[in-house]
N, CA, C, O and CB atoms as a CASP TS submission, in Angstrom:
PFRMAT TS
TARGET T0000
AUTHOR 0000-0000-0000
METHOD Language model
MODEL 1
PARENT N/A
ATOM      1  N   UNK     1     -14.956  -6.761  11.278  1.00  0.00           N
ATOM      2  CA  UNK     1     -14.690  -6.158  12.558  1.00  0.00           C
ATOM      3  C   UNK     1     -15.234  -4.736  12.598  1.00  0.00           C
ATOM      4  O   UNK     1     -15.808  -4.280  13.587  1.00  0.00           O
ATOM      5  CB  UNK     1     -13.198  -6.172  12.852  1.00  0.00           C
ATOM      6  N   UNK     2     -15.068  -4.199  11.703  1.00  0.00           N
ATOM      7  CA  UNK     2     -15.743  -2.499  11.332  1.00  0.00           C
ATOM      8  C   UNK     2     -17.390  -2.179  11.480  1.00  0.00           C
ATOM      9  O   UNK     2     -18.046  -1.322  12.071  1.00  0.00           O
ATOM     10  CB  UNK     2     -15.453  -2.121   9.537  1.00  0.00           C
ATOM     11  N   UNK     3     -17.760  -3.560  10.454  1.00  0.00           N
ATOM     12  CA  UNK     3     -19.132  -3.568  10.930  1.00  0.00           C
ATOM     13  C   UNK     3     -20.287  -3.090  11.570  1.00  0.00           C
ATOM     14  O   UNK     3     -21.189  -2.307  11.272  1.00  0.00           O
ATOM     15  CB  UNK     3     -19.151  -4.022  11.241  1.00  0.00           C
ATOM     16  N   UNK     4     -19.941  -3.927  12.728  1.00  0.00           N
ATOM     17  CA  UNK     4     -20.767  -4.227  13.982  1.00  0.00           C
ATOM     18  C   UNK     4     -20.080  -2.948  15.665  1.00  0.00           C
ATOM     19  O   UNK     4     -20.154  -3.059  16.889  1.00  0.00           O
ATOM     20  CB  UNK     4     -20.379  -6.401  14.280  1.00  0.00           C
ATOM     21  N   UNK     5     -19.475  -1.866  14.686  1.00  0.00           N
ATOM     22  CA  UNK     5     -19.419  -0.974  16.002  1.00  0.00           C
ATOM     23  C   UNK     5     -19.723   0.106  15.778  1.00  0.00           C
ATOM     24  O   UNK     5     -19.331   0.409  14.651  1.00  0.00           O
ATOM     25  CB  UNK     5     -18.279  -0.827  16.677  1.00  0.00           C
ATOM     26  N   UNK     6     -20.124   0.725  16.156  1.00  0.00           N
ATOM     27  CA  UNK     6     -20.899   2.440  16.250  1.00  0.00           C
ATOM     28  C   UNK     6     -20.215   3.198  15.466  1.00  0.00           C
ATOM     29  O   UNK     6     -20.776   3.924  14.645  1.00  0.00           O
ATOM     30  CB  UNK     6     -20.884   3.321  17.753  1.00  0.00           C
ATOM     31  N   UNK     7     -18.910   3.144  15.602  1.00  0.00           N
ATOM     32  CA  UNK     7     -18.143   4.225  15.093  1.00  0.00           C
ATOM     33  C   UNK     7     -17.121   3.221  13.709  1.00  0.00           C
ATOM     34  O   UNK     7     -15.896   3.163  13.601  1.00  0.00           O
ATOM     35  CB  UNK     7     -17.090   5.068  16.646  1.00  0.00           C
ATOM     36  N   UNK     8     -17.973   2.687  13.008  1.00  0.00           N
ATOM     37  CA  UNK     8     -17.262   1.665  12.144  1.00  0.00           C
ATOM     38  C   UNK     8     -16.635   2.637  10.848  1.00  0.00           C
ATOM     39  O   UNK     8     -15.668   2.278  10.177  1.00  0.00           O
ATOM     40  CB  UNK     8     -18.459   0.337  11.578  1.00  0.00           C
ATOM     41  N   UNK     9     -17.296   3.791  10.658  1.00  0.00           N
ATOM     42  CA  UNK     9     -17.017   4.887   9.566  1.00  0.00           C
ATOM     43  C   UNK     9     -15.717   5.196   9.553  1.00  0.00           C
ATOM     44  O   UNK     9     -15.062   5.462   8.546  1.00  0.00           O
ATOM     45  CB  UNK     9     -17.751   6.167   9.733  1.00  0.00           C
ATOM     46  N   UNK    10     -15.107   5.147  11.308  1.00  0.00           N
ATOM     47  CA  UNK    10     -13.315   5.691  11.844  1.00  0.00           C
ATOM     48  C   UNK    10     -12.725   4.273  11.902  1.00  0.00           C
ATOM     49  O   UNK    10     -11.501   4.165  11.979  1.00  0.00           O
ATOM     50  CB  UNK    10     -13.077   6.642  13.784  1.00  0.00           C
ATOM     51  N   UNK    11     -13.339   3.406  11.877  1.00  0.00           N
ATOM     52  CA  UNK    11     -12.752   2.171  12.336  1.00  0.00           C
ATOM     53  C   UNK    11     -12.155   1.553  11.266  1.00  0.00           C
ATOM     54  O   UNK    11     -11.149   0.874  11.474  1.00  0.00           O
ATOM     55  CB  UNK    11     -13.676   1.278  12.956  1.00  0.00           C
ATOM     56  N   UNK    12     -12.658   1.685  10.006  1.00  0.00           N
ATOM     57  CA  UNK    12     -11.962   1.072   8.488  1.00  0.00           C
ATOM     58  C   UNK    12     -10.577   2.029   8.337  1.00  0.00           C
ATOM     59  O   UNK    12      -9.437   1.567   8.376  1.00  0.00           O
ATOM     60  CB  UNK    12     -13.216   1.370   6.825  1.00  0.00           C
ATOM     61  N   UNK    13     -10.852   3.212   8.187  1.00  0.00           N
ATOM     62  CA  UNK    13      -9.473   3.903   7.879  1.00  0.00           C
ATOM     63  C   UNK    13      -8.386   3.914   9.187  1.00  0.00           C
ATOM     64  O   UNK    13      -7.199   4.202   9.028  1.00  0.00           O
ATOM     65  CB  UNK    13      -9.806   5.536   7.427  1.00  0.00           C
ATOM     66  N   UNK    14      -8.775   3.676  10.058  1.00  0.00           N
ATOM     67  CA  UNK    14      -7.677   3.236  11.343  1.00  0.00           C
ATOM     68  C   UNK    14      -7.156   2.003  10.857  1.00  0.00           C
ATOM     69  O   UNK    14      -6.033   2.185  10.386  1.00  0.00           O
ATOM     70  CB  UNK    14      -8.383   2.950  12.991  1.00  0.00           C
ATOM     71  N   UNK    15      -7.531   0.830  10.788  1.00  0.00           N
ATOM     72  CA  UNK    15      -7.135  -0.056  10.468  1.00  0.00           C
ATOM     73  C   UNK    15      -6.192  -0.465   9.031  1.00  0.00           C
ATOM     74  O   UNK    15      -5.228  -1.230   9.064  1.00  0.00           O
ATOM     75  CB  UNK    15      -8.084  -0.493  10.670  1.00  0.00           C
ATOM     76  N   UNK    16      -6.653   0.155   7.915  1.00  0.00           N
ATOM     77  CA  UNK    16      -5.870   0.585   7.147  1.00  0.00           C
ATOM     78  C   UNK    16      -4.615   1.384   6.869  1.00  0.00           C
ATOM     79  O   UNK    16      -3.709   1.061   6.100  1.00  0.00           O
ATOM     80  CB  UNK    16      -6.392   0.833   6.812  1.00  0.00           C
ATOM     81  N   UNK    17      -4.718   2.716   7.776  1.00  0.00           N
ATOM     82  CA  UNK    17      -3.735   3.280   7.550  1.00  0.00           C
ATOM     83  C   UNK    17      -2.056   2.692   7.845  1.00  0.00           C
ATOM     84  O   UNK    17      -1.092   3.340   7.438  1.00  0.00           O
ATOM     85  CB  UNK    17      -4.103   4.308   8.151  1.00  0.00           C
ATOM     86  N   UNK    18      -1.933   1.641   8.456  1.00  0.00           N
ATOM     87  CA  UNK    18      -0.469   1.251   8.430  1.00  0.00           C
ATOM     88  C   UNK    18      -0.061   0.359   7.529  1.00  0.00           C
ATOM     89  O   UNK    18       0.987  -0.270   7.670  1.00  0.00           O
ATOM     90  CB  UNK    18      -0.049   0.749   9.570  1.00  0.00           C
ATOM     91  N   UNK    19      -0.947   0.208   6.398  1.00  0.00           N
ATOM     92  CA  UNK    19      -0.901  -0.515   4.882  1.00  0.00           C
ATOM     93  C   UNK    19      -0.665   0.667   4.293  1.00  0.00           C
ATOM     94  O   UNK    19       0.311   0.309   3.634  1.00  0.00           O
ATOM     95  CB  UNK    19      -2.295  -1.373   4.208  1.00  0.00           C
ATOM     96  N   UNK    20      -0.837   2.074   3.955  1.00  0.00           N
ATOM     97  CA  UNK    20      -0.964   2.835   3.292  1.00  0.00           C
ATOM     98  C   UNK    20       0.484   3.805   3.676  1.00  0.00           C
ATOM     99  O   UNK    20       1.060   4.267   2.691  1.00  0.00           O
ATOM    100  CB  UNK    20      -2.365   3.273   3.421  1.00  0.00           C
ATOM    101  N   UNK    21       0.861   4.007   4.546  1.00  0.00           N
ATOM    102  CA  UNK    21       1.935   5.130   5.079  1.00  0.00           C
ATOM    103  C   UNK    21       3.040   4.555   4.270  1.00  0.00           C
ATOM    104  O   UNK    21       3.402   5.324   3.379  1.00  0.00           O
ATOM    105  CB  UNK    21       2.299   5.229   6.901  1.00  0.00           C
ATOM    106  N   UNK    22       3.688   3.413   4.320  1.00  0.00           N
ATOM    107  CA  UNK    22       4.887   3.086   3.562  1.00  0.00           C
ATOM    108  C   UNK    22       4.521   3.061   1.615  1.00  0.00           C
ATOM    109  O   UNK    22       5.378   3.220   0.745  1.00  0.00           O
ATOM    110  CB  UNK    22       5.405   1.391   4.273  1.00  0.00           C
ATOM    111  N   UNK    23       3.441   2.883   1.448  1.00  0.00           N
ATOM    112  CA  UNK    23       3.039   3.496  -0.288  1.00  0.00           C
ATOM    113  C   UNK    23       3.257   4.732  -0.077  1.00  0.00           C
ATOM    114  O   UNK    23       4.290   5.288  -0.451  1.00  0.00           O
ATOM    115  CB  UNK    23       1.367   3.347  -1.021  1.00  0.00           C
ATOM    116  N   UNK    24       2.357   5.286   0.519  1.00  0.00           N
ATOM    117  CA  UNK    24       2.679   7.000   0.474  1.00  0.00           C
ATOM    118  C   UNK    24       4.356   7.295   0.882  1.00  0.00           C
ATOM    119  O   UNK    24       5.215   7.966   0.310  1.00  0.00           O
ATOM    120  CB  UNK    24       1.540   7.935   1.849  1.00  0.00           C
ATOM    121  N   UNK    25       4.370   6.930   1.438  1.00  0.00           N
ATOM    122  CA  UNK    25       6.443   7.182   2.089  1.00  0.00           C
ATOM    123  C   UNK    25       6.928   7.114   0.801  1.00  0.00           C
ATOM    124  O   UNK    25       7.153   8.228   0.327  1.00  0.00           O
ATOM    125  CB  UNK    25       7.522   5.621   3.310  1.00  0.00           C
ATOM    126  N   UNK    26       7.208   6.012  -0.059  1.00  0.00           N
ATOM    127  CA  UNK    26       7.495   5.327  -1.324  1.00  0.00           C
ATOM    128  C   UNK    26       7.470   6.353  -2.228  1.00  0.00           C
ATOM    129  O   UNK    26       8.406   7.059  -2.605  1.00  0.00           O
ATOM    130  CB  UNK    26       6.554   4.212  -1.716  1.00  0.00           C
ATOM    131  N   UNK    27       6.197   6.376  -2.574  1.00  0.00           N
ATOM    132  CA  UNK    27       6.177   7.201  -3.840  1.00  0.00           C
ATOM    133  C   UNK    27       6.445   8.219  -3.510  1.00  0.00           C
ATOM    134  O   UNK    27       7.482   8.447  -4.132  1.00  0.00           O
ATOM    135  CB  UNK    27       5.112   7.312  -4.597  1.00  0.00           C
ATOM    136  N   UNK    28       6.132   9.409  -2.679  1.00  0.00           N
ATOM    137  CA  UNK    28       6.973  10.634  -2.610  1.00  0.00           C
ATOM    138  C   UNK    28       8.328  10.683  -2.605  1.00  0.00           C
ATOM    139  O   UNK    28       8.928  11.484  -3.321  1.00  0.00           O
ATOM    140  CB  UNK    28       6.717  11.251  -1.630  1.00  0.00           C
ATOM    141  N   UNK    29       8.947   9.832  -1.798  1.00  0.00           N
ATOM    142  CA  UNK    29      10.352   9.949  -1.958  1.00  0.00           C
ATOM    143  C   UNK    29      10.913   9.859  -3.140  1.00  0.00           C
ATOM    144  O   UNK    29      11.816  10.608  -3.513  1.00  0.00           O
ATOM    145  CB  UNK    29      10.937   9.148  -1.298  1.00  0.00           C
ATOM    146  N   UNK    30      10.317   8.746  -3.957  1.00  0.00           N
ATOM    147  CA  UNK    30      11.278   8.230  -5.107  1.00  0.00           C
ATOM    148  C   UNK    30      10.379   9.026  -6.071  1.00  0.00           C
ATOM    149  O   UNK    30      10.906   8.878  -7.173  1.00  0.00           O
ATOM    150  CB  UNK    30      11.487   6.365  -5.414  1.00  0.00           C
ATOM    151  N   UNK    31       9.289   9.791  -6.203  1.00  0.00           N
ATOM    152  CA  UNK    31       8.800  10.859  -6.976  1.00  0.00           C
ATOM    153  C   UNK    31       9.545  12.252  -6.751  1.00  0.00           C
ATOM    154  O   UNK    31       9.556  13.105  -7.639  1.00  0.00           O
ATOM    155  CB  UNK    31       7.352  10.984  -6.675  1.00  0.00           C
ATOM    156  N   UNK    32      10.196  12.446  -5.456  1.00  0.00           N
ATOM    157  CA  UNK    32      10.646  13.552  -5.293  1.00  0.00           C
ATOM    158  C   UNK    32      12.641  13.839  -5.922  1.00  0.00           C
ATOM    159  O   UNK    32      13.322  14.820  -6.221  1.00  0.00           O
ATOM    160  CB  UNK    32      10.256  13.671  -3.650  1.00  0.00           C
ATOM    161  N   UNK    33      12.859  12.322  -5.845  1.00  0.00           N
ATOM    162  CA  UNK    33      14.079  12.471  -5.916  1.00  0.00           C
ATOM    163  C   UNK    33      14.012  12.326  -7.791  1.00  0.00           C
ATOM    164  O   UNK    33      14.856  12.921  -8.461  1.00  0.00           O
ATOM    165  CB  UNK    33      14.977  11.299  -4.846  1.00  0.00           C
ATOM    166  N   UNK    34      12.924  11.479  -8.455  1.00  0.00           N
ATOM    167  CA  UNK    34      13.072  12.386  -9.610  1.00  0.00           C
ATOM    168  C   UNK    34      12.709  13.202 -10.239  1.00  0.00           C
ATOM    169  O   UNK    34      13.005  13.203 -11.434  1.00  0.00           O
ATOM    170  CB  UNK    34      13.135  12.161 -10.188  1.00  0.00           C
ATOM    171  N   UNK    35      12.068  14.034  -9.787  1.00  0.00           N
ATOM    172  CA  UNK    35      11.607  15.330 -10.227  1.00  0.00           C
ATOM    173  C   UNK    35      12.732  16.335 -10.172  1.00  0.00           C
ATOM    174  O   UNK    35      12.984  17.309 -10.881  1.00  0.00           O
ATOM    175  CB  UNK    35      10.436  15.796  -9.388  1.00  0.00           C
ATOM    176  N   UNK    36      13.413  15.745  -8.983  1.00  0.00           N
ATOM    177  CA  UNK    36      14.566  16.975  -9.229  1.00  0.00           C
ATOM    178  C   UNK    36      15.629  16.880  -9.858  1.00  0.00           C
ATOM    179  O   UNK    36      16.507  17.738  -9.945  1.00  0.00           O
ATOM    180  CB  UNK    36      15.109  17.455  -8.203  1.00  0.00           C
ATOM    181  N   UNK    37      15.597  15.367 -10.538  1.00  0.00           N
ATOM    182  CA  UNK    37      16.877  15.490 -11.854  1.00  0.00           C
ATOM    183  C   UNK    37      18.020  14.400 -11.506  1.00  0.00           C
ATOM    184  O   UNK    37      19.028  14.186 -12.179  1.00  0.00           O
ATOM    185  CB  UNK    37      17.798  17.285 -11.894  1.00  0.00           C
ATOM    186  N   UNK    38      17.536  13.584  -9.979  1.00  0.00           N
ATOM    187  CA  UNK    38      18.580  13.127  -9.593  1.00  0.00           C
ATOM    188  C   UNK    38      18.421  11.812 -10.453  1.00  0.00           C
ATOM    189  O   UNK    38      17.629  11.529 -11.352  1.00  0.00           O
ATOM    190  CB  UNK    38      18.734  13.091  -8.066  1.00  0.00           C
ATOM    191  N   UNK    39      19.490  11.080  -9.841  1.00  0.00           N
ATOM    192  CA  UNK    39      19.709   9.609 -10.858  1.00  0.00           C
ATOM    193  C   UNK    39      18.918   8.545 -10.536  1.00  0.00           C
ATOM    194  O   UNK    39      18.958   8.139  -9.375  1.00  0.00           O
ATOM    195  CB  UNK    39      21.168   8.921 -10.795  1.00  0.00           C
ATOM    196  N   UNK    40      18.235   8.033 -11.298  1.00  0.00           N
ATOM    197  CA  UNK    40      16.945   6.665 -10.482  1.00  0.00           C
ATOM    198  C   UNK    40      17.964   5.782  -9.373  1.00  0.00           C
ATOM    199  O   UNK    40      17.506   5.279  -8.347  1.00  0.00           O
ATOM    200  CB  UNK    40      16.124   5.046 -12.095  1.00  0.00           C
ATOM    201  N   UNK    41      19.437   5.689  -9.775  1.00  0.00           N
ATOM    202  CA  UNK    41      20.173   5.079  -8.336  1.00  0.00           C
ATOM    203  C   UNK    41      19.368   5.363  -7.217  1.00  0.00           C
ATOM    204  O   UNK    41      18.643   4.690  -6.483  1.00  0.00           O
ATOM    205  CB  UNK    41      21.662   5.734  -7.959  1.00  0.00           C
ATOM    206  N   UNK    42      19.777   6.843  -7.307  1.00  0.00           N
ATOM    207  CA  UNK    42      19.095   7.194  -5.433  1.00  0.00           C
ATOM    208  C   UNK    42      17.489   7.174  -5.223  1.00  0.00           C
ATOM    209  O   UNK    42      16.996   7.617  -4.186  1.00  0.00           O
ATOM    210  CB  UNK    42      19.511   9.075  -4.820  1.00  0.00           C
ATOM    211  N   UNK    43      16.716   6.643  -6.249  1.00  0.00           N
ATOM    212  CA  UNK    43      15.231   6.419  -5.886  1.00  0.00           C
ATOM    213  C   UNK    43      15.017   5.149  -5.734  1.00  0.00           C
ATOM    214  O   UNK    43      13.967   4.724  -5.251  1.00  0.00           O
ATOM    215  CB  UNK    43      14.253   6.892  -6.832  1.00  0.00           C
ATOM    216  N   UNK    44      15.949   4.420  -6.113  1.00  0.00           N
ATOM    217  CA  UNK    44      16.158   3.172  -6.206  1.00  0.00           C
ATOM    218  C   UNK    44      15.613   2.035  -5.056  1.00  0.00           C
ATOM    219  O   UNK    44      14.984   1.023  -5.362  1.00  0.00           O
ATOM    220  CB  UNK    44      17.470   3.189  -6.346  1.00  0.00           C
ATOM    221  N   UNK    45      15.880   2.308  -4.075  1.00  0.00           N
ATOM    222  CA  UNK    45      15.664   1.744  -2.663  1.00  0.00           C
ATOM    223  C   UNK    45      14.096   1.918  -2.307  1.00  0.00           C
ATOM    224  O   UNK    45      13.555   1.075  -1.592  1.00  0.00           O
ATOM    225  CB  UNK    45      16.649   2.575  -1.517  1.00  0.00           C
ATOM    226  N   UNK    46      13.093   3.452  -3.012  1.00  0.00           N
ATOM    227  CA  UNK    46      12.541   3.509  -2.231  1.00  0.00           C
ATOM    228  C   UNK    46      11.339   2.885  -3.198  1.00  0.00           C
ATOM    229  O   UNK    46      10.179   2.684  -2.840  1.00  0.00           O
ATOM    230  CB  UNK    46      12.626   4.737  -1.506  1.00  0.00           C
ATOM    231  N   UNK    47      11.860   2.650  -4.405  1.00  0.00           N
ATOM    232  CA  UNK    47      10.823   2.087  -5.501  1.00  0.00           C
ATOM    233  C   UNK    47      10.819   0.096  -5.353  1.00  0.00           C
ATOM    234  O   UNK    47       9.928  -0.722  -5.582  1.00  0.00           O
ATOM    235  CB  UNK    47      11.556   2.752  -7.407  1.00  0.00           C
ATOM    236  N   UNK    48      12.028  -0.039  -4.950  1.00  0.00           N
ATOM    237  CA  UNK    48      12.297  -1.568  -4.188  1.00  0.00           C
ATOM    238  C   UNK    48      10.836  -2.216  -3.202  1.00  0.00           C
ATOM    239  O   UNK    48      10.213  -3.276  -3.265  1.00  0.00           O
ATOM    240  CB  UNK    48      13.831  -1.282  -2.884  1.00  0.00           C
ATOM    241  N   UNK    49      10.674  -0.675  -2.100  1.00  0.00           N
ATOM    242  CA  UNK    49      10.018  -1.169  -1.341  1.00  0.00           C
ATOM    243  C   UNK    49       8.704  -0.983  -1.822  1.00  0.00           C
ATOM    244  O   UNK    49       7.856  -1.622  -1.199  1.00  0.00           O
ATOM    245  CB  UNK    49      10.299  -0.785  -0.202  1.00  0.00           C
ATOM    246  N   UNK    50       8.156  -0.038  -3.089  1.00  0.00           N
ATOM    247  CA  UNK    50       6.566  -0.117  -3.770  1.00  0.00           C
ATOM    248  C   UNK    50       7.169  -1.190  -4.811  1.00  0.00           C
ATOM    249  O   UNK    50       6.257  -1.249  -5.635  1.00  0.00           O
ATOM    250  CB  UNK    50       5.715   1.622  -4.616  1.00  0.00           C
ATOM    251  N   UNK    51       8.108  -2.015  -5.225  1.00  0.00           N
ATOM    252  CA  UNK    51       7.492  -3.172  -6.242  1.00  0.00           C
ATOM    253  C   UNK    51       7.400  -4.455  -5.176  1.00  0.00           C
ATOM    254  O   UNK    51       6.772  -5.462  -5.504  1.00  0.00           O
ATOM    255  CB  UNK    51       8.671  -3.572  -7.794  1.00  0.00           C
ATOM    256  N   UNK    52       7.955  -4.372  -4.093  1.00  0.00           N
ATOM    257  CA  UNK    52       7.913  -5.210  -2.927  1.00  0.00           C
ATOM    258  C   UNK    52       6.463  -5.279  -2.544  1.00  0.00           C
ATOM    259  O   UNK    52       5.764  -6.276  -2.731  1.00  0.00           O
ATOM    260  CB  UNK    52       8.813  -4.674  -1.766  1.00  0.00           C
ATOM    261  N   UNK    53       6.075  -4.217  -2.025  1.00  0.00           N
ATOM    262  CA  UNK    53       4.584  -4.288  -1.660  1.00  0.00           C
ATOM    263  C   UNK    53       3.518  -4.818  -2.674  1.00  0.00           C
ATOM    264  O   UNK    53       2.779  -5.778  -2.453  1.00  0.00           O
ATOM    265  CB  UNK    53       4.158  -2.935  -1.320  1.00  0.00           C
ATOM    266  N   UNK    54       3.543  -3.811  -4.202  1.00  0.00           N
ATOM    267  CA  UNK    54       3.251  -4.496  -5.397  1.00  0.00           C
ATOM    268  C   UNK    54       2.728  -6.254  -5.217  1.00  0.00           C
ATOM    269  O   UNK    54       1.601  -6.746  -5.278  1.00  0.00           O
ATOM    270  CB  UNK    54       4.664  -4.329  -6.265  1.00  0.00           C
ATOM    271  N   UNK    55       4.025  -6.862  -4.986  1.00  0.00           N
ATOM    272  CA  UNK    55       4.082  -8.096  -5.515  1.00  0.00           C
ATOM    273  C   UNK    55       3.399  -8.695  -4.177  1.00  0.00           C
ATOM    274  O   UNK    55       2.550  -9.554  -4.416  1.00  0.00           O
ATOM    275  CB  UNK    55       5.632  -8.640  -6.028  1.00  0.00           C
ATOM    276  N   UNK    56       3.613  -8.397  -2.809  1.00  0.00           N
ATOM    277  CA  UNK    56       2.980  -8.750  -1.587  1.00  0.00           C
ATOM    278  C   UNK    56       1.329  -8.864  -1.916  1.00  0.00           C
ATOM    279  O   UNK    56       0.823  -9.985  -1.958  1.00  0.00           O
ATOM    280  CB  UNK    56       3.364  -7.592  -0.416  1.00  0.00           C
ATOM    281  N   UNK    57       0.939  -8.293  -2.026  1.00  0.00           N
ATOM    282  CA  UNK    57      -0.420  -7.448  -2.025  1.00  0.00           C
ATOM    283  C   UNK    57      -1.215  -7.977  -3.553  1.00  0.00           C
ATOM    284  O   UNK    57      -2.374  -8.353  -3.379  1.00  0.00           O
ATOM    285  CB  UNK    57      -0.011  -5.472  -2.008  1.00  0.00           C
ATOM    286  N   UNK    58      -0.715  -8.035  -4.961  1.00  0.00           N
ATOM    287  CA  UNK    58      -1.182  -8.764  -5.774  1.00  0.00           C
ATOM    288  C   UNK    58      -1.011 -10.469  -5.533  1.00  0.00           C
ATOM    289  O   UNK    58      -1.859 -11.143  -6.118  1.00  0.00           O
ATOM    290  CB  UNK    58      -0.629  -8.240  -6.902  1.00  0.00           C
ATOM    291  N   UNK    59      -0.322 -10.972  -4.988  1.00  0.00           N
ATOM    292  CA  UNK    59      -0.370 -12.518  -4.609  1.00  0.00           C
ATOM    293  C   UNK    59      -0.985 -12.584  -3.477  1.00  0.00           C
ATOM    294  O   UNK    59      -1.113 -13.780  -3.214  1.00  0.00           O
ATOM    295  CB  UNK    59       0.939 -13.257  -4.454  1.00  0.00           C
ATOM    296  N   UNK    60      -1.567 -11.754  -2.425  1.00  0.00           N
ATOM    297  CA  UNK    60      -2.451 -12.100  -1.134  1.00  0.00           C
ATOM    298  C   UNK    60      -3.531 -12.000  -2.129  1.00  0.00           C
ATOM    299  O   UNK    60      -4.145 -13.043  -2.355  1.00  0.00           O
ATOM    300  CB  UNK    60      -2.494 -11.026   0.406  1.00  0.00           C
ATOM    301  N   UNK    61      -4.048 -10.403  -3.081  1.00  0.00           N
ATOM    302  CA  UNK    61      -5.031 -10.834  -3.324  1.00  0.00           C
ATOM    303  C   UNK    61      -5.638 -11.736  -3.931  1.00  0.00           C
ATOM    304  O   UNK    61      -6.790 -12.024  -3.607  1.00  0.00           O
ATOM    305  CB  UNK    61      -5.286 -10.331  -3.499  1.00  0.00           C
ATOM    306  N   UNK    62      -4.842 -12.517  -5.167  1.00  0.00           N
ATOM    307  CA  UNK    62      -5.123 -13.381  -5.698  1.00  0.00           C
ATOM    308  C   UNK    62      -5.302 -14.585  -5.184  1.00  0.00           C
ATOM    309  O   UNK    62      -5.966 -15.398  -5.827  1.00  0.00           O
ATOM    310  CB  UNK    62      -4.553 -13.360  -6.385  1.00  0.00           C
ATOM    311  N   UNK    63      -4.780 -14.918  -4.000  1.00  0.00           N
ATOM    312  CA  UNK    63      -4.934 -16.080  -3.543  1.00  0.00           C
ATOM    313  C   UNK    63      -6.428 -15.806  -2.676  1.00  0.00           C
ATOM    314  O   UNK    63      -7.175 -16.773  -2.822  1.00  0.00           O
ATOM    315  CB  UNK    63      -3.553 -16.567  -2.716  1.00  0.00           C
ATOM    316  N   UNK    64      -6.980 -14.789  -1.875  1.00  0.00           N
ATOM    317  CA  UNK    64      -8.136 -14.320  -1.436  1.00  0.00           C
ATOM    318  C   UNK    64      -9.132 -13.868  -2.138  1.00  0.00           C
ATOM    319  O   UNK    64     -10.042 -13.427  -1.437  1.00  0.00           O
ATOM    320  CB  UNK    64      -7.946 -13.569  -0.777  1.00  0.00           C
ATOM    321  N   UNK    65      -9.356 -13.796  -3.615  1.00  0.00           N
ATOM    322  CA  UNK    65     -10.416 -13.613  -4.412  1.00  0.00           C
ATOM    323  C   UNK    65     -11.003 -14.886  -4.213  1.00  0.00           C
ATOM    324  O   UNK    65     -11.878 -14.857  -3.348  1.00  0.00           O
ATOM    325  CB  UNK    65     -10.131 -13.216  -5.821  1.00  0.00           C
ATOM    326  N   UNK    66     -10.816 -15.954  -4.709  1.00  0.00           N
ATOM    327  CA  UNK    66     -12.297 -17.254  -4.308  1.00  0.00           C
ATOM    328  C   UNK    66     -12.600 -17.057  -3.144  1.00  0.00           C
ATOM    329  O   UNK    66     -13.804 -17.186  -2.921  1.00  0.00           O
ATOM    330  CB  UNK    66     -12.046 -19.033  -4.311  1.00  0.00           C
ATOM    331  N   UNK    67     -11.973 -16.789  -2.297  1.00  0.00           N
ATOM    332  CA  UNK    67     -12.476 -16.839  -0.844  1.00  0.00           C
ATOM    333  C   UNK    67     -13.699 -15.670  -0.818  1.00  0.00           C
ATOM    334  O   UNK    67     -14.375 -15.834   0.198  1.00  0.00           O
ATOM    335  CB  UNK    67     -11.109 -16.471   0.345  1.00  0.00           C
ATOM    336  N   UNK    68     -14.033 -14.885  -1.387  1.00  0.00           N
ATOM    337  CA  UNK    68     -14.584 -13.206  -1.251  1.00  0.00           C
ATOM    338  C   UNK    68     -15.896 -13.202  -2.046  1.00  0.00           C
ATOM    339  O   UNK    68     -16.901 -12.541  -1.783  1.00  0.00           O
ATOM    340  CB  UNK    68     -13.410 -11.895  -2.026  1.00  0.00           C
ATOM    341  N   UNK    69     -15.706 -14.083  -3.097  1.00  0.00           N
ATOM    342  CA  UNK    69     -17.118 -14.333  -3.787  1.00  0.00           C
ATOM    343  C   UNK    69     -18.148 -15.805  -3.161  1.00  0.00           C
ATOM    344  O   UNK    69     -17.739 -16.966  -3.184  1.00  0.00           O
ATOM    345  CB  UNK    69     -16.682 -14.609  -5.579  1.00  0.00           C
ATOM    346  N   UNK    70     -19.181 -15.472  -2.767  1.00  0.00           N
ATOM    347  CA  UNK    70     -20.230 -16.547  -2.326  1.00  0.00           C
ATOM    348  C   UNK    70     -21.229 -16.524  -3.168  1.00  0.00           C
ATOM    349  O   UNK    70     -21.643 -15.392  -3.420  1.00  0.00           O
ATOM    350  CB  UNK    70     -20.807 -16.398  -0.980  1.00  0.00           C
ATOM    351  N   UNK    71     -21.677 -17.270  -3.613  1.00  0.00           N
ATOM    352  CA  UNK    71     -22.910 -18.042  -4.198  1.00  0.00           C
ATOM    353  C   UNK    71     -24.088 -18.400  -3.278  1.00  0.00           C
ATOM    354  O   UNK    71     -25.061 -19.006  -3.728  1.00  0.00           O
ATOM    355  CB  UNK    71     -22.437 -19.349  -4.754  1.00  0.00           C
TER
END
């Protein structure tokens, strides 16, 4: 879809960015809450949702790698 439009350079990272905001959300939070000493309890929730994505995202890709290589 990026391709084939003039402005395809803005068009990949638009499309991406609402895959990327909840990683970035993720790791700062639960990087921030231990840096400051607190208990992995309270990072707990936000590391849930990066091994969640993790596991989303390594089983799409794996199932979409044959599809991606042509001969």
């Amino acid at each position: 879809m990026a391709v084939n439009t003039r402005m395809a350079e803005l068009l990949l990272p638009m499309l991406s960015l609402p895959f990327f905001v909840p990683i970035v959300m993720g790791a700062a939070q639960s990087s921030a809450r231990l840096m400051a000493g607190r208990p992995i309890a309270e990072a707990w929730p936000w590391l849930r949702i990066l091994v969640a994505f993790d596991i989303v995202f390594v089983t799409a890709c794996t199932l979409a790698f044959p599809y991606t290589l042509d001969e």
